[in-house]
C-alpha positions in Angstrom: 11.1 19.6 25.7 10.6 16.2 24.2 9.9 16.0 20.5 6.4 16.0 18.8 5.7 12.2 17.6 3.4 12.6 14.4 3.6 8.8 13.8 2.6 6.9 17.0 3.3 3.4 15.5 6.6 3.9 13.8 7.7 6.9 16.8 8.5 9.6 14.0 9.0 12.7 14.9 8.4 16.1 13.2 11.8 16.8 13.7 12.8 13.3 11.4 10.1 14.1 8.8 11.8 17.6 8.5 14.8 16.2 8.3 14.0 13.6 5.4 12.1 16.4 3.9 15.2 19.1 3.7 17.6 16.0 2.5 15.3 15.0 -0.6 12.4 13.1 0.3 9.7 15.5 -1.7 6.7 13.2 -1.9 5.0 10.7 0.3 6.5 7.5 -0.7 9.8 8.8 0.3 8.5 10.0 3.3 7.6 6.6 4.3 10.7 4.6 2.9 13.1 7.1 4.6 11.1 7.6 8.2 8.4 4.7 8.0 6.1 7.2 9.0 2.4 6.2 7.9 3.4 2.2 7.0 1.4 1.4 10.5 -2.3 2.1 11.2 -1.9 5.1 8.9 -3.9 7.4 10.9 -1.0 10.1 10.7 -0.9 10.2 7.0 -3.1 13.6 7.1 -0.5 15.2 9.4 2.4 13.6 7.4 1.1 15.0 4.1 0.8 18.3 5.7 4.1 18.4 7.1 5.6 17.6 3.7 3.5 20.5 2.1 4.7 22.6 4.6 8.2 22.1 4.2 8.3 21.9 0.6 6.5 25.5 0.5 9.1 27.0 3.0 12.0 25.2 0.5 10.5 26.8 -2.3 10.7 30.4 -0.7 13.8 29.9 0.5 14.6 29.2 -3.3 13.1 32.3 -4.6 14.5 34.8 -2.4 
């Protein structure tokens, strides 16, 4: 199966944003300066953010269980 591209510009897939989210990049700008998801057209930057929301929810779970 070939991985999901959320950033069509920069070719960032979900699997990298998880990544950059689970090693420390907690808000957008890191995001973007570890991936270089969104610094295009910036028409993923909805999908980006909720990516990042999801991932930092699950984190926090994780955390508390």
């Amino acid at each position: 199966m070939r991985p999901k591209r959320v950033c069509l510009c920069r070719m960032v897939t979900e699997r990298e944003l998880v990544d950059a989210i689970h090693a420390g990049a907690n808000n957008l700008e890191l995001i973007r300066e570890k991936t270089n998801a969104s610094t295009g057209c910036g028409t993923c930057i909805g999908l980006v953010s909720r990516i990042l929301q999801r991932e930092l929810n699950d984190l926090s779970k994780r955390k508390t269980e």
